[in-house]
C-alpha positions as CSV (number, residue, x, y, z in Angstrom):
1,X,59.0,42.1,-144.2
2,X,60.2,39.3,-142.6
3,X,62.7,36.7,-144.8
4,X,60.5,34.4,-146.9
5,X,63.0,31.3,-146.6
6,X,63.4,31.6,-143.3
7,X,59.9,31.5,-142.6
8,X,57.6,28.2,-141.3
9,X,53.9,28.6,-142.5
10,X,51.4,26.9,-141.1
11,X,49.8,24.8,-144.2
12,X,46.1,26.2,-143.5
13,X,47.7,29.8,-142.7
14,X,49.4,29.2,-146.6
15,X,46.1,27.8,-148.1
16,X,43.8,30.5,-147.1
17,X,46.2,33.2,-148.3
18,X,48.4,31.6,-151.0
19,X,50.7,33.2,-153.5
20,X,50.1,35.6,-156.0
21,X,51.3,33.6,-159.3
22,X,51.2,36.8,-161.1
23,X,54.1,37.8,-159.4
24,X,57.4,37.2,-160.5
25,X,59.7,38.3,-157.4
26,X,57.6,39.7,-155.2
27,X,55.3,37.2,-154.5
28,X,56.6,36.9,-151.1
29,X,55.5,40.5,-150.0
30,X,52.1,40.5,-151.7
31,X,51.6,37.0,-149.0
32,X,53.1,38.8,-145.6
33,X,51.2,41.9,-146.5
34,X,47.9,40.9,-147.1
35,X,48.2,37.6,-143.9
36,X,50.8,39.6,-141.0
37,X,49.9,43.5,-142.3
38,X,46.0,43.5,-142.9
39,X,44.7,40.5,-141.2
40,X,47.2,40.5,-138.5
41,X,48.0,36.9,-138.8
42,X,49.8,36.1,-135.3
43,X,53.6,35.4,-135.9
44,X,56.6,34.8,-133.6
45,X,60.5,35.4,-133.7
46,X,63.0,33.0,-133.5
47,X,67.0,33.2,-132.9
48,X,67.7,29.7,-134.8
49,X,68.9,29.2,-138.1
50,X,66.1,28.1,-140.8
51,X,68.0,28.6,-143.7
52,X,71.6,29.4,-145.0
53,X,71.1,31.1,-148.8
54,X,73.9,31.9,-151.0
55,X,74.0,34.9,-152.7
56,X,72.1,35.3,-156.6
57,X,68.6,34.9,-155.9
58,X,66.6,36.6,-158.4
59,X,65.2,39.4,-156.5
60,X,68.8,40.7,-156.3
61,X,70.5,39.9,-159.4
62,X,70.5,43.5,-161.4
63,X,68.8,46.6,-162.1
64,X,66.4,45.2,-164.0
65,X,65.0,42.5,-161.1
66,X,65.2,45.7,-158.7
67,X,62.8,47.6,-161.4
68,X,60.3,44.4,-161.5
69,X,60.1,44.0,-158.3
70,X,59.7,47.5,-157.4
71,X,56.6,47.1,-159.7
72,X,55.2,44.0,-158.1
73,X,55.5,45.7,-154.9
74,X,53.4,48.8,-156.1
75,X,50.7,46.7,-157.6
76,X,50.5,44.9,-154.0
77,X,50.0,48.2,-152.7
78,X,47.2,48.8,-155.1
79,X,45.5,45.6,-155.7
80,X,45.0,45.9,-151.7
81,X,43.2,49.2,-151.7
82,X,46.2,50.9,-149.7
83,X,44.4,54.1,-149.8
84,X,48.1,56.3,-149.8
85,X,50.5,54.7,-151.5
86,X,54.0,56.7,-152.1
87,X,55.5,55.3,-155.0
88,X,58.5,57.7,-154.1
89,X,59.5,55.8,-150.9
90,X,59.3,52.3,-152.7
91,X,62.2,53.7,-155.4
92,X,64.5,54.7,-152.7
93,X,64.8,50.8,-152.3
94,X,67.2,50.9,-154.4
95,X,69.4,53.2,-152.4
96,X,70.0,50.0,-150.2
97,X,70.0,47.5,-152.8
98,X,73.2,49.1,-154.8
99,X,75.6,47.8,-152.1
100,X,74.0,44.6,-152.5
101,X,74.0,44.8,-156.5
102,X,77.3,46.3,-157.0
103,X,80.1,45.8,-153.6
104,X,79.0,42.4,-152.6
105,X,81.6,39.9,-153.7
106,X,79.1,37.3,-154.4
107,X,82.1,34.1,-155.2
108,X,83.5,34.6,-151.7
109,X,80.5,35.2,-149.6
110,X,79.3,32.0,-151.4
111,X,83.0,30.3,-150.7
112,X,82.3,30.7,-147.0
113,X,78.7,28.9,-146.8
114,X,80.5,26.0,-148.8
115,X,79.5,22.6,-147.1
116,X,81.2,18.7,-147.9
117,X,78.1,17.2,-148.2
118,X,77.9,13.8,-146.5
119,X,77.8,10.5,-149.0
120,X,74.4,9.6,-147.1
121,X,72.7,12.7,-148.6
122,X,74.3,12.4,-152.2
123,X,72.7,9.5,-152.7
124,X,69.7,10.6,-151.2
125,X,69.8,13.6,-153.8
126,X,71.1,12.0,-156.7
127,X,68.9,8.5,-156.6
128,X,65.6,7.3,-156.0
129,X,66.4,3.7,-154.4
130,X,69.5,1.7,-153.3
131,X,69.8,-1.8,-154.3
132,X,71.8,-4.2,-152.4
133,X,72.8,-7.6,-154.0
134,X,74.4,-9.0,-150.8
135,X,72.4,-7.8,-147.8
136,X,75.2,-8.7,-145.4
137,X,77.1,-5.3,-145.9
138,X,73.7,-3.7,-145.2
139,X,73.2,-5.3,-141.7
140,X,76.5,-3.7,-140.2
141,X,74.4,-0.3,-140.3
142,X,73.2,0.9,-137.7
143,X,69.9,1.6,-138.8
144,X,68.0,0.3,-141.9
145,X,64.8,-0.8,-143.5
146,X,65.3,-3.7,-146.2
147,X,62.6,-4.5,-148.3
148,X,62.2,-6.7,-151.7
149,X,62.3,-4.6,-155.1
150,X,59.4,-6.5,-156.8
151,X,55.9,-6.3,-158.8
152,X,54.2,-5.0,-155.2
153,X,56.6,-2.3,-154.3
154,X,56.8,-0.9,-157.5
155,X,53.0,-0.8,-158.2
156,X,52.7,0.7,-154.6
157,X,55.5,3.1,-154.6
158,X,53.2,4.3,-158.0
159,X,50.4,4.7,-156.5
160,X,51.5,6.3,-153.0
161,X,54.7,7.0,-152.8
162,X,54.8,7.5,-149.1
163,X,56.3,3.8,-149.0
164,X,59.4,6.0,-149.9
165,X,62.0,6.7,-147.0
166,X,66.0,8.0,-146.6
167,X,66.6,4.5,-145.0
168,X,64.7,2.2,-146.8
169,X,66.9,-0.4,-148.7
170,X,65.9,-3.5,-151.2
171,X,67.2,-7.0,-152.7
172,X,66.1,-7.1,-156.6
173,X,63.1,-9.3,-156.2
174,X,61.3,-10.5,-159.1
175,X,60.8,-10.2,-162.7
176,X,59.6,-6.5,-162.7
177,X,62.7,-5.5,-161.0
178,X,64.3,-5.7,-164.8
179,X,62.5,-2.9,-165.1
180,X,64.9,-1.0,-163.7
181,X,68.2,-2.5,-164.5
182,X,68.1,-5.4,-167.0
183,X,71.1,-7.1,-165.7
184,X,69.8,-7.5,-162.1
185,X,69.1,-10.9,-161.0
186,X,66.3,-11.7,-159.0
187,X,67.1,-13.0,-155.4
188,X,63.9,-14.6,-153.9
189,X,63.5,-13.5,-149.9
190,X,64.3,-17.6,-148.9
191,X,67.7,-16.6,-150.3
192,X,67.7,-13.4,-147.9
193,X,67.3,-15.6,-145.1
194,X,69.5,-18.6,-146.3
195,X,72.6,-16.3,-147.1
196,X,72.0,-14.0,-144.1
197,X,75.2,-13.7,-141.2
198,X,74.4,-12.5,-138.1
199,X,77.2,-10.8,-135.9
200,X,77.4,-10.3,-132.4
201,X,76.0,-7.3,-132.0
202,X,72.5,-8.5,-132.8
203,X,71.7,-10.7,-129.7
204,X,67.8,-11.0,-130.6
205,X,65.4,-11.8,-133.7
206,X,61.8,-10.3,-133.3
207,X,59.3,-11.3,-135.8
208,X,56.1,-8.9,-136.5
209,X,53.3,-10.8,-138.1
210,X,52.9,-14.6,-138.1
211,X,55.6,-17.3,-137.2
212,X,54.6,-20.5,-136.8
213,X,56.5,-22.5,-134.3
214,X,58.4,-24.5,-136.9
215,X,59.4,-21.5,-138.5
216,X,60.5,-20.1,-135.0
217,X,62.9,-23.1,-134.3
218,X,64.6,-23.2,-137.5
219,X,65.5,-19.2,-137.0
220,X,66.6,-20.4,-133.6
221,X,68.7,-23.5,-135.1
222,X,70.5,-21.3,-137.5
223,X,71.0,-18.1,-136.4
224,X,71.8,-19.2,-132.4
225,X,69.7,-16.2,-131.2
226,X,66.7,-15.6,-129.5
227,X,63.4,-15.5,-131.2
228,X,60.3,-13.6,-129.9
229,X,57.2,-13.0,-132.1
230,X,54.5,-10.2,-131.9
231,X,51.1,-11.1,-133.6
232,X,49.8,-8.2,-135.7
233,X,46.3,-7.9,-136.1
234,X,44.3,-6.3,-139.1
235,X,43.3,-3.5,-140.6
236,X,43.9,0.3,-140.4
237,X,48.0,0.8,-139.6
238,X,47.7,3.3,-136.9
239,X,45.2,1.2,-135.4
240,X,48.0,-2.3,-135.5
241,X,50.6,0.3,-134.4
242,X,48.7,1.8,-131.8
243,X,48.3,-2.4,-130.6
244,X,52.1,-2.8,-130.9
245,X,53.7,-2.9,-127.4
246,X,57.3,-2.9,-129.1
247,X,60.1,-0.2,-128.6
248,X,63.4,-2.0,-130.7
249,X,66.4,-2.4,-129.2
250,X,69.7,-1.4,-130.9
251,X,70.8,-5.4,-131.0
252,X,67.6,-6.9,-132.3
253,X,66.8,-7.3,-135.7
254,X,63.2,-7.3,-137.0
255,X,61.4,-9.2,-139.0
256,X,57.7,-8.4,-140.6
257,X,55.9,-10.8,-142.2
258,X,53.2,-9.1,-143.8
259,X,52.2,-7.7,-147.5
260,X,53.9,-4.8,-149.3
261,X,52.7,-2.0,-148.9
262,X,51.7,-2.9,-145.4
263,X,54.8,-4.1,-143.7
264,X,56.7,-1.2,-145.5
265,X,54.8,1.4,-143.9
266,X,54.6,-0.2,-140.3
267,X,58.3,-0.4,-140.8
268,X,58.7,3.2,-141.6
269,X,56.8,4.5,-139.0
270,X,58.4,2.4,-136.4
271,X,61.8,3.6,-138.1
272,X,60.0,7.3,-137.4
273,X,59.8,6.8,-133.8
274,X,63.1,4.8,-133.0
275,X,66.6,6.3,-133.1
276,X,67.9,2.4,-133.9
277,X,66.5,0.2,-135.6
278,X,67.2,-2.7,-138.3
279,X,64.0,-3.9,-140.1
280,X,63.9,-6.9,-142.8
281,X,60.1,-7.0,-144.3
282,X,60.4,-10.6,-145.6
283,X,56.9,-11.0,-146.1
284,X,55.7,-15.0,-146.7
285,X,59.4,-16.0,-147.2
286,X,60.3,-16.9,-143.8
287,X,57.4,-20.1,-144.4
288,X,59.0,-20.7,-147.6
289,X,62.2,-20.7,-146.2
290,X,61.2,-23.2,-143.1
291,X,59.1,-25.6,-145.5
292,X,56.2,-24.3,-144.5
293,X,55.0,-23.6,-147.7
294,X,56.3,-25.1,-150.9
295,X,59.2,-22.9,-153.5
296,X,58.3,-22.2,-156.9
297,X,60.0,-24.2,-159.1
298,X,63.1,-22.7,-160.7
299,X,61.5,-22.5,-164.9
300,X,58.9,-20.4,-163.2
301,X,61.5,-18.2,-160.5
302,X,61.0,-14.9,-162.1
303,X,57.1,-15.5,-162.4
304,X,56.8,-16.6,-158.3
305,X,54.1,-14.1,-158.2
306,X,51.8,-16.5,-160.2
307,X,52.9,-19.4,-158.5
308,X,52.1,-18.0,-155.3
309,X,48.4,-17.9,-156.5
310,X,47.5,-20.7,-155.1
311,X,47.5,-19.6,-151.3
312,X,45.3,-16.7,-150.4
313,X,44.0,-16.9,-154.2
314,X,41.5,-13.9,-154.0
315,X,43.4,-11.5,-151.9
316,X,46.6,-12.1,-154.1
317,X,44.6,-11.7,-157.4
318,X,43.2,-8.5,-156.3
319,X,46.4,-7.2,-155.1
320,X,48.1,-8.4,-158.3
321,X,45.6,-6.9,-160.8
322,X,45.8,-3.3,-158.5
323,X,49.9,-3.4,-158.8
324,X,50.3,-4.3,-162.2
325,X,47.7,-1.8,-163.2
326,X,50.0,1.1,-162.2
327,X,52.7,-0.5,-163.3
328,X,51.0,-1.0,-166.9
329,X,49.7,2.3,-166.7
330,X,52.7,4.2,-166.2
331,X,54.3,2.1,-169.0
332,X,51.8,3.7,-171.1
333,X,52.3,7.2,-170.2
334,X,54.7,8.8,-167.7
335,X,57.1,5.8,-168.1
336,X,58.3,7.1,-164.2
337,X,60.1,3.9,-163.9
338,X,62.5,3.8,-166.8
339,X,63.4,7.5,-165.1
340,X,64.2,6.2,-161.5
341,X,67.8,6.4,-160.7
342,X,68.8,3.3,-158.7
343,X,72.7,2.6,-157.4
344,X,73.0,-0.9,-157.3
345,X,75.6,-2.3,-154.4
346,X,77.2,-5.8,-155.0
């Protein structure tokens, strides 16, 4: 039987065959024997390294998991019509299992596989989303995806979570973002822009989406780089991807002006393909930000949703009533929110 955890499965190979849920240990077995043994499933070998286990899996913990899954093998056996089955040769097993069981020190094997596990991946493991309150620490990275913690992400990320990713930062934007931590204060994305120091090493802006030409100077004006836009058009995402005749540069810095969930999913999927890159999906702010389009007054700040009703009025209703209707829902039942663990950065 080949190792089980060092194993990759094709997904319809696994469907067709599936595990044995019956099975407590040997599960495993009953899946190679009935997919590689009887229906001679075609497999390969390889020399790399899949997985590194530790020792005290339960298969090889003591007598008794030897005597289960000396069972579970038996009833494989069995259950698929093996017309001679030796029950005697299965117990000898346990003639190689006893070094295992009882001569294995299992602490210093285990010592040796110790790994320091990078700060990147405890994070990764031990929260659900990052939160930066200044976003100019975040643009000294090397790579990055920064997108506004608000009303829309959070009904998406319900919804579909796929709008999840290891790189993928936000600012606290919006009323809903209490949600997660009362004491964050929202920082609409004209802020972003406003407060946002560019260093040296980014020597280009490129805007995904619309920029109108007033917005385009003022980026120009303040930042003191060059500005080049590529128009996105609509629909399906692989289809505007597909369109996209962009490959980012390790000193530009990328703007996307379209709707959550969109622009976060173009985002990560360029992030996917690129071994740099540094993303910003700002959305409508940058026309905010230019004068374009007119703030929300600061008594309604933490309600900017509403007030930004008034352009686009159908196709922000809609989206509005879909978001909040996860967002309400899970309120009402799972409550998934109130159990995300977020580090917020200042």
């Amino acid at each position: 039987m080949p190792p089980h955890t060092g194993s990759i499965i094709k997904k319809n190979i696994y469907n067709k065959y599936l595990f044995n849920s019956s099975f407590q240990i040997a599960g495993d077995y009953d899946f190679f024997l009935r997919s590689l043994y009887l229906d001679k499933v075609d497999f390969t070998f390889t020399d790399k390294i899949i997985t590194r286990m530790k020792v005290g899996g339960v298969s090889g913990q003591n007598l008794r998991s030897y005597i289960i899954s000396t069972y579970e093998i038996y009833n494989s056996l069995i259950n698929n019509k093996f017309k001679k089955v030796r029950l005697f040769l299965i117990i000898i097993r346990f003639i190689y299992k006893l070094k295992q069981i009882f001569l294995i020190n299992k602490y210093n094997l285990n010592l040796s596989l110790s790994q320091k596990i990078q700060n990147f991946y405890k994070y990764r493991i031990t929260t659900d989303f990052i939160i930066y309150s200044n976003v100019n620490k975040l643009i000294k990275k090397n790579k990055f995806i920064l997108s506004a913690m608000n009303l829309a992400f959070l009904g998406s990320f319900l919804r579909d979570n796929k709008i999840k990713f290891p790189y993928l930062y936000h600012w606290p934007d919006g009323l809903f973002a209490k949600f997660i931590n009362i004491k964050i204060n929202k920082i609409p994305g004209r802020q972003i822009l406003s407060r946002l120091k560019l260093n040296n090493n980014i020597k280009r802006i490129v805007v995904l989406g619309n920029l109108d030409i007033i917005a385009k100077n003022k980026l120009i004006y303040k930042f003191k780089k060059i500005v080049v836009n590529y128009k996105l058009g609509y629909g399906d995402i692989n289809k505007i991807l597909d369109n996209l005749k962009y490959i980012p540069k390790k000193t530009d810095l990328i703007f996307i002006t379209l709707p959550t969930p969109k622009q976060e999913r173009i985002a990560i999927e360029i992030a996917k393909k690129n071994k740099y890159y540094k993303i910003i999906c700002i959305g409508g702010s940058i026309a905010i930000w230019s004068g374009l389009e007119k703030p929300v007054p600061k008594r309604y700040i933490n309600l900017e949703f509403i007030w930004r009703l008034r352009y686009e009025t159908r196709r922000r209703i809609i989206r509005l009533i879909e978001t909040f209707s996860f967002v309400f829902l899970d309120f009402l039942t799972f409550r998934k929110i109130g159990k995300l663990k977020v580090v917020i950065k200042k």
